[in-house]
N, C-alpha and C positions, 0 to 999 in steps of 0.2 A: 285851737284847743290843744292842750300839754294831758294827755292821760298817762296813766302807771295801770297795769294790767296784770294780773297772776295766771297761773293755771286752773282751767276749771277742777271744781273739786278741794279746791285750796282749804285744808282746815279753817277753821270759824275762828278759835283762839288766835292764830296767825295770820289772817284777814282780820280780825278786828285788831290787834296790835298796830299790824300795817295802816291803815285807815286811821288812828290814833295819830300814830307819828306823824307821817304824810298830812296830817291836816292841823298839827300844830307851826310844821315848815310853811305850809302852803299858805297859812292865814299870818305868820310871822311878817313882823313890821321889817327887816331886812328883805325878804324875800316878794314880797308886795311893793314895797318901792326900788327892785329889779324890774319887776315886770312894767309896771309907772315908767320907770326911763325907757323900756323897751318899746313906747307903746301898748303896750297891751293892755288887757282888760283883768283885772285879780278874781276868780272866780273859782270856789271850793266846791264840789258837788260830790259826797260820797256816796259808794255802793250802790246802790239802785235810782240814785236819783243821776248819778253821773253816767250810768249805763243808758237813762231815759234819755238825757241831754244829746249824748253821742248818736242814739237811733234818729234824735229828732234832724239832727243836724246831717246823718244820712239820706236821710228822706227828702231833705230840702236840696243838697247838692246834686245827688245821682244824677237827677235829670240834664243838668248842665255839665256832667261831667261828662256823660252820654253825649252830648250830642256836640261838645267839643271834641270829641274823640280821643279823649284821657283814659276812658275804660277797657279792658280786654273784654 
């Protein structure tokens, strides 16, 4: 998973510009058949649904990160 991340508190005009741009790149037929060559998977998920995705994917990892002993 590739995230871009601001400061909390980020004005809304400046968070919604960012999230504009960023999701015109990110859904761009150049940019989508990089990720295609690399492997990976094309997937755009703004603001709060990309915030839900990354918890989700933390909740699913921990445990294995825990107990391979990757976590402090």
């Amino acid at each position: 998973m590739r995230c871009v991340v601001g400061p909390k508190g980020m004005p809304k005009p400046i968070l919604e510009k960012l999230q504009q741009v960023f999701g015109e790149v990110a859904q761009s037929k150049e940019y989508v058949d990089f990720l295609l060559s690399q492997n990976s998977v094309p997937l755009w998920l703004p603001g709060e649904r990309g915030v839900k995705a990354w918890d989700e994917q933390e909740t699913m990892f921990r445990p294995l990160l825990e107990r391979a002993g990757l976590l402090k």
